[in-house]
C-alpha positions in Angstrom: 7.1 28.4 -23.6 3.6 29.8 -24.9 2.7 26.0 -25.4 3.1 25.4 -21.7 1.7 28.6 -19.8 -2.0 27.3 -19.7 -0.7 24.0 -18.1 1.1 26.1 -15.7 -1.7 28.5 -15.2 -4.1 25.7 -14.9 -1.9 24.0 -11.8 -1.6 27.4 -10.0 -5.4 27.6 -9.6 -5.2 23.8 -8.9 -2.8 24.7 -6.1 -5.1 27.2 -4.6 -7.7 24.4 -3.6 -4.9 22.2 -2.7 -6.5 22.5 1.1 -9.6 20.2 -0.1 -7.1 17.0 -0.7 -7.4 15.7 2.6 -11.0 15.9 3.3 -11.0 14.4 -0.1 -9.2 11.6 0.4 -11.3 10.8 3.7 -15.0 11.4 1.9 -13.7 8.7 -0.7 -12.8 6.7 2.0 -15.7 7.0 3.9 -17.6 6.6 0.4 -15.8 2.8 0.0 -16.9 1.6 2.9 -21.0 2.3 1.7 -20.3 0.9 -2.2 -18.2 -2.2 -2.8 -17.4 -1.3 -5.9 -14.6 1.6 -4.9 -13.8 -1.1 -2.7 -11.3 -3.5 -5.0 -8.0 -1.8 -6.2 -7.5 -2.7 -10.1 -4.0 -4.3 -9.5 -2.9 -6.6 -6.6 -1.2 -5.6 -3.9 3.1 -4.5 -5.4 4.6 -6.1 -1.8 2.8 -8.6 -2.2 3.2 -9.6 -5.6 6.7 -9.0 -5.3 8.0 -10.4 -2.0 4.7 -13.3 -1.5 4.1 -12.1 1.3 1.4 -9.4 2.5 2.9 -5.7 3.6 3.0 -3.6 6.8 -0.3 -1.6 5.2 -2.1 -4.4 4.0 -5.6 -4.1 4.5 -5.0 -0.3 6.3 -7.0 1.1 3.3 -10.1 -1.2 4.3 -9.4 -0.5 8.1 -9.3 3.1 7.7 -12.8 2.8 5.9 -14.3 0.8 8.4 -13.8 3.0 11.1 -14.9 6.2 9.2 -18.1 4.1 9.4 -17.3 3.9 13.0 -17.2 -0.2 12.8 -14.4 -0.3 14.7 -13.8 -3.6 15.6 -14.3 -4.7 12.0 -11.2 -1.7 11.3 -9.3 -3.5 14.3 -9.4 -6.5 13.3 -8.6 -5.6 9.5 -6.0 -3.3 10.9 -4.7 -2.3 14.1 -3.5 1.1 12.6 -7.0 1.8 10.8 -8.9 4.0 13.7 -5.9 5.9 14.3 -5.6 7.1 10.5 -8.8 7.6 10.4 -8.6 10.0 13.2 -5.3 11.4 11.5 -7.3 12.2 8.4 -10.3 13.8 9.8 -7.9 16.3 11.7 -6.2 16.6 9.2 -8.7 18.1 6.7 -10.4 20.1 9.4 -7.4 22.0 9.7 -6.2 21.8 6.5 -9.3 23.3 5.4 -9.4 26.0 8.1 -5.8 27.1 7.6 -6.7 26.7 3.8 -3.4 24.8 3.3 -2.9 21.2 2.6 0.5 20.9 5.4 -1.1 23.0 8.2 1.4 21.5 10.3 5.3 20.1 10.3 5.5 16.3 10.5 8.9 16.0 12.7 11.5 13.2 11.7 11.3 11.6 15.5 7.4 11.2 15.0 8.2 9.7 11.5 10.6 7.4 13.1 8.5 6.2 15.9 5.5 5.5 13.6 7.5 3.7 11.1 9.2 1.5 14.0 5.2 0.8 15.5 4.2 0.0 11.7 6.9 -2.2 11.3 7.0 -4.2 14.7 3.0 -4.7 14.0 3.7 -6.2 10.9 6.7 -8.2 12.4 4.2 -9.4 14.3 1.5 -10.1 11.8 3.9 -12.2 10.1 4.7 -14.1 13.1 2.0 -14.6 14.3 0.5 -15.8 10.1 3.5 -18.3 8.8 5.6 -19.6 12.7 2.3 -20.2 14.6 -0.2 -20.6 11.3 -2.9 -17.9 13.0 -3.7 -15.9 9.9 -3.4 -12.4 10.8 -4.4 -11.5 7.6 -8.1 -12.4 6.9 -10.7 -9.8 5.8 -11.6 -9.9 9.2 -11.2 -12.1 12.1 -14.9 -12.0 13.9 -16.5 -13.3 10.2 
């Protein structure tokens, strides 16, 4: 037990700046959009790779950091959801940060439903749209 009480000590003052996570996440966010580098994640895309064909979130990352550098038709076009998580995560660190806790507020299961159903039926009709009428609603960005 000795062994382990500086790892436990060291995740209880973790825990205490737990509040920062979101505001995090978005500056990293926000930070992919100005380097390309961050941009690229090392392995492809799991759905993808597993199913062949692209997933509900695919390219929701690149959307969301688009419109954290307020090019939002660029984030619309990448993603329909992109602005609105962007939005989700700047509130969410604001008061995550002012309430200093990371779940300042209680997510309820009938919100979770209806986004899930809206993120689903977009995709539905990414899919569609991509392999029955051959309009690719997947590109890196339809106005390039």
């Amino acid at each position: 037990m000795k062994m382990i009480e500086p790892y436990l000590n060291l995740i209880k003052k973790i825990q205490r700046f737990s509040f920062f996570l979101p505001a995090l996440i978005t500056i990293y966010l926000w930070a992919k959009g100005k380097n390309e580098f961050l941009i690229g994640f090392p392995a492809p895309c799991p759905f993808k790779s597993i199913i062949g064909i692209p997933g509900p979130t695919c390219f929701l990352t690149r959307a969301t950091s688009a419109a954290l550098q307020l090019q939002l038709i660029d984030s619309i076009n990448l993603h329909l959801f992109g602005p609105l998580v962007a939005i989700g995560l700047m509130v969410w660190s604001v008061i995550a940060i002012k309430d200093k806790n990371i779940f300042p507020f209680e997510i309820s299961l009938k919100f979770t439903a209806f986004t899930t159903t809206i993120l689903l039926a977009y995709w539905f009709f990414r899919i569609t749209m991509t392999y029955a009428f051959n309009f690719n609603m997947f590109q890196e960005s339809l106005m390039s």
